[in-house]
N, C-alpha and C positions, 0 to 999 in steps of 0.2 A: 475629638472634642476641642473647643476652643474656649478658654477661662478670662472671663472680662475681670481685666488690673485694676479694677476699681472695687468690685465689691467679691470678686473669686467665682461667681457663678457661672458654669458651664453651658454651650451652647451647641448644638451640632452643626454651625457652620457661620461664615460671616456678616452674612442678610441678616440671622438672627441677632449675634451680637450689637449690629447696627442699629435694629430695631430697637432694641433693650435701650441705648443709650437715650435715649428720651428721657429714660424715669430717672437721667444723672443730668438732666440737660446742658447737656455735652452734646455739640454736632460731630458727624463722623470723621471731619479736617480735625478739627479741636485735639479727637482722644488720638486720630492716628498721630499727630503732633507730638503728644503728650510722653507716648508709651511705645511706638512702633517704629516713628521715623529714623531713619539714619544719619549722618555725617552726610553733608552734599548732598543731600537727595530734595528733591523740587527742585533742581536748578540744572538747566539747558546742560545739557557737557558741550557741546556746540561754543555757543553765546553765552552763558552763565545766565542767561537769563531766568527767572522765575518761570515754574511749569505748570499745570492743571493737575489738580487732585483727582482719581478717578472712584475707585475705591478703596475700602479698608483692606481686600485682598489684595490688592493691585497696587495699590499707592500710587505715589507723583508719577509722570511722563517721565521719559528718559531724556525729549527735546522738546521745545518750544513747538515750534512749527517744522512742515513737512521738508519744508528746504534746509533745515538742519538735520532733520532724521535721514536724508539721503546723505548729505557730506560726513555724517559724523558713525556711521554703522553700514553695514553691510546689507545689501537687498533682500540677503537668503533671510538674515537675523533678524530683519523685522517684519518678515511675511512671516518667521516660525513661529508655528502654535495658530496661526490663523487657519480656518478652515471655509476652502472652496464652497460657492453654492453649488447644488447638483445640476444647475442650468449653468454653471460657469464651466464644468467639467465633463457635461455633455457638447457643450459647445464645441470647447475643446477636445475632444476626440473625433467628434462629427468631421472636423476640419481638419482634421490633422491625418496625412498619410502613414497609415501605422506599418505597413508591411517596408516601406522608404526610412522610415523613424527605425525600423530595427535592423537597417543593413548598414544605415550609419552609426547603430550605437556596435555593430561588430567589428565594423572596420575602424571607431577609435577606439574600443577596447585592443582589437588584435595591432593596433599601432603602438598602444600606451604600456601594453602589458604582454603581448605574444601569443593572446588567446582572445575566443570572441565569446567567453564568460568571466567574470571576475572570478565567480567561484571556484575558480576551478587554479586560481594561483595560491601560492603557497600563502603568502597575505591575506586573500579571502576566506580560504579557506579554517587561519587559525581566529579572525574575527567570527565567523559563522559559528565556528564550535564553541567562541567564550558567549556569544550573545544567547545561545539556544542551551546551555549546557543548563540540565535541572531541572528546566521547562518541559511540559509535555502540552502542546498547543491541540483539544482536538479540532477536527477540521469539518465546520457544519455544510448542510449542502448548500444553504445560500453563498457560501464563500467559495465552493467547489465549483457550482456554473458560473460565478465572475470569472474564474480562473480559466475555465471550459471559453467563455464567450472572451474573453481578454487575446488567448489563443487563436481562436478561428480568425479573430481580426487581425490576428498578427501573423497571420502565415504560420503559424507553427505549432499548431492542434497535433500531429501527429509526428514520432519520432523518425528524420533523416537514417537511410541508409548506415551512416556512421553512429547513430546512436542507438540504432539497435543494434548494429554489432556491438560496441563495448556493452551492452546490457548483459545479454547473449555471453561476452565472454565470461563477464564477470561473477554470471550465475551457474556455468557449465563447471563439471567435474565437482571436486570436491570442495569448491566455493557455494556449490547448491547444498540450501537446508534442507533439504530430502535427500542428499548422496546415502547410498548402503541402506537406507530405509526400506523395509519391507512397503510393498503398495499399500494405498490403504481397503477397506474390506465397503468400497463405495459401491453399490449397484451399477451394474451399464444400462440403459436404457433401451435396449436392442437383448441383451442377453439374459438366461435363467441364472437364479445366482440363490443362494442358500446353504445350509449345512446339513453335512451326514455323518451322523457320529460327532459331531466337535469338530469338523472338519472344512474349512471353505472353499466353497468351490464357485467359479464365476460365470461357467457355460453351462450347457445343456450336455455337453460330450466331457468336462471333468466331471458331472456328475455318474454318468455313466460309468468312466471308469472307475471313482470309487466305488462304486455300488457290488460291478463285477470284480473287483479285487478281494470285497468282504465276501463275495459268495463261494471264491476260491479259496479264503480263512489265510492272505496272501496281505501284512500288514505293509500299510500305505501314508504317508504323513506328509504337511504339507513342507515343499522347500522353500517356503517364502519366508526364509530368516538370514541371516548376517553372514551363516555360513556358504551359503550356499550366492550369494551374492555374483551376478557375472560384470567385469566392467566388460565397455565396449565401445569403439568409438563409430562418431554416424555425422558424417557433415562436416567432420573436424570439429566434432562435439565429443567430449568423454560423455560417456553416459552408461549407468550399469541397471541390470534386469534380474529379475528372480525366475529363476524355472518353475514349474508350477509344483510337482511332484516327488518325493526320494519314497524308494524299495529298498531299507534296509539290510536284507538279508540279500540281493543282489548287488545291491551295493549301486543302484540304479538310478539316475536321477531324468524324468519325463517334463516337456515340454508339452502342450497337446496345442494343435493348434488345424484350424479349417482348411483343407486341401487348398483350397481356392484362396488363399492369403500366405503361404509358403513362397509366393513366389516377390514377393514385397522386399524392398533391399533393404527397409529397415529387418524385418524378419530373418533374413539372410545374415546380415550382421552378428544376431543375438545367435544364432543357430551357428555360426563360425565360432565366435567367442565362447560358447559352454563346449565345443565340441574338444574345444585348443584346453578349457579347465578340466573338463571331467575326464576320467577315462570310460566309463561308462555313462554315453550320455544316447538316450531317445526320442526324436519326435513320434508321437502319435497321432489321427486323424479322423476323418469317421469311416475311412478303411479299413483302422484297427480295432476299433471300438465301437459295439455293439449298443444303441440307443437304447433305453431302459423302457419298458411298455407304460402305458399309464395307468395300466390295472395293477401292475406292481408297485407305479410312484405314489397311488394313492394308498395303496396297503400300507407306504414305509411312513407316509403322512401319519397315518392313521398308527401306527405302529408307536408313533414317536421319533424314529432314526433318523426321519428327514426332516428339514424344515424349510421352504419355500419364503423368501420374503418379499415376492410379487405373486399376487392369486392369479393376474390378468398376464404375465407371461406364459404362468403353467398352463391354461387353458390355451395359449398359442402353442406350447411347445406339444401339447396332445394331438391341436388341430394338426399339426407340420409331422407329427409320427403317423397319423391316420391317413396322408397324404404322402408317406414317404413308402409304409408299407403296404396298405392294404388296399 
C-alpha cells in the first residue's frame, strides 16, 4: 500500500496515488518535488543538466539525452529491467547459429574457468546453492517444452556418452535410493501376480510353488526383505537382488526362475552371488514345479487363500495350462 503525505490515505499503487492528487491540486512533478525527491536528482550526472520527470514511481531520468546515457553508464545497466519484444527475440534466435553459439560458449567457459559448464566450478556452484536455497520452483509444462525445444535447437536434447556415465555412476551402489530395498509389489504386464495366504508372488510358477508347499503343510515365506538381500555387480554396476523364497526348517532359500532366461548374464550374475551368500541356495523352474490346475486355482479363489489381481491374465494363464497339458 502506498500513503499520500498529504492527507495519510492509502492507495494500492502509484497510478492511484496520482490520480488522487487532483482533489489537492497538486500535479504529479509538484508532489514528487515536495515529498519524494532526493539530493541531485533531475540533474544529468553526465552534463548536470536539468532531466524529464517521468513518473511518480520512476522519478527524474538519470541523463539528459541518449549521448550522455552511453558516456556516463554501462550498456548492460541501462538495457536492465527492459524487456525484449517476442518479435525481437524470435528474430534473434531465427538468426542466430545456436548449436556454433554453444560450442563457443564451451570453449570460453573451458578457457576462463577449466570446464564447459560454470556450474560445475566450485564458484558456481556455491552461488547456485545461496540463490536457490529455500526456494522450491515447481516446474510447469509450458516452461518444460521451452526447455525441450531450447535443447533440440541447441544440439543437446539428449545426454553425451560422458554424462550418462557420471549419472549412471552416481546413482549405482549404495548412492541408489532403492539400494537393499525389497522390490516393490508392482504388477508385470506379461506375468500372473497375486497372493496366497499373505504371501506375494509375481509369476504363474511362484504361485505354483506356494500352493504345492501348503499341500505338503511344508512352511514357505517370502525372502524379499533386508535379510536376505544379495549384492552383485553387473556392467561394473554394484547392484543387489532379492531371492524370491526362504524354507525355514531347511534352512533353504529358492530362486524360481523360467528355464529359457537362466541362461541371461544378468541372471547368471544374481545366481553366482546368492550361491557365494547362502549355503543353502536353489533355483527352481517348471521342471521342478508342477503348474496348479485351474479347477483348483479357482476353488482357492473361491476359497478365499488366493487372490489374483489381473482377471484377464488368469484367464491366459488357463488358456497356456490347457495348451500345455491337455
Amino acid at each position: 500500500m502506498i500513503t499520500c503525505k498529504i492527507c495519510n490515505r492509502e492507495f494500492k499503487n502509484n497510478n492511484s496515488l496520482a490520480k488522487h492528487l487532483s482533489s489537492h491540486n497538486m500535479s504529479r512533478k509538484e508532489y514528487y518535488d515536495m515529498y519524494i525527491k532526493k539530493n541531485n536528482e533531475g540533474l544529468c550526472k553526465v552534463c548536470n543538466a536539468p532531466t524529464t520527470f517521468r513518473t511518480i514511481g520512476r522519478g527524474y531520468l538519470k541523463f539528459c539525452s541518449y549521448k550522455c546515457s552511453y558516456q556516463g553508464a554501462n550498456k548492460k545497466d541501462i538495457n536492465k529491467g527492459r524487456k525484449q519484444s517476442v518479435g525481437t527475440i524470435r528474430k534473434r534466435i531465427t538468426n542466430t547459429n545456436q548449436k556454433k553459439k554453444e560450442e563457443q560458449k564451451q570453449k570460453t567457459l573451458l578457457k576462463k574457468y577449466g570446464v564447459t559448464n560454470y556450474s560445475q566450478t566450485k564458484e558456481g556452484k556455491e552461488k547456485l546453492s545461496k540463490a536457490h536455497k529455500g526456494t522450491k520452483k515447481p516446474r510447469t509444462k509450458d516452461h518444460q517444452m521451452k526447455i525441450i525445444s531450447s535443447k533440440r535447437s541447441n544440439g543437446n536434447l539428449k545426454h553425451t556418452k560422458e554424462t550418462k556415465f557420471k549419472i549412471g555412476r552416481g546413482v549405482s551402489g549404495e548412492r541408489n535410493g532403492n539400494w537393499n530395498k525389497p522390490p516393490s509389489k508392482n504388477t508385470f504386464s506379461y506375468c500372473l501376480s497375486g497372493y496366497y495366504n499373505g504371501i506375494f508372488f509375481r509369476s504363474s510358477l511362484e504361485m505354483s510353488l506356494l500352493i504345492s508347499m501348503s499341500k505338503k503343510n511344508i512352511k514357505i515365506t517370502s525372502a524379499e526383505t533386508k535379510d536376505f538381500s544379495v549384492p552383485y555387480c553387473f556392467n561394473n554396476k554394484n547392484k543387489n537382488y532379492f531371492p524370491d523364497f526362504y524354507i525355514p526348517s531347511e534352512n533353504l532359500v529358492i530362486e524360481i526362475k523360467p528355464s529359457n532366461l537362466l541362461g541371461l548374464k544378468i541372471n547368471q550374475a544374481k545366481i553366482r552371488a546368492a550361491q557365494n551368500k547362502f549355503s543353502n541356495f536353489k533355483v527352481l523352474t517348471e521342471k521342478e514345479i508342477c503348474y496348479i490346475s485351474p479347477e483348483e486355482v479357482d476353488y482357492l479363489i473361491g476359497n478365499g487363500e488366493l487372490i489374483i489381481l489381473d482377471k484377464k491374465k488368469l484367464e491366459k494363464y488357463k488358456e497356456n495350462f490347457y495348451r500345455r497339458y491337455v
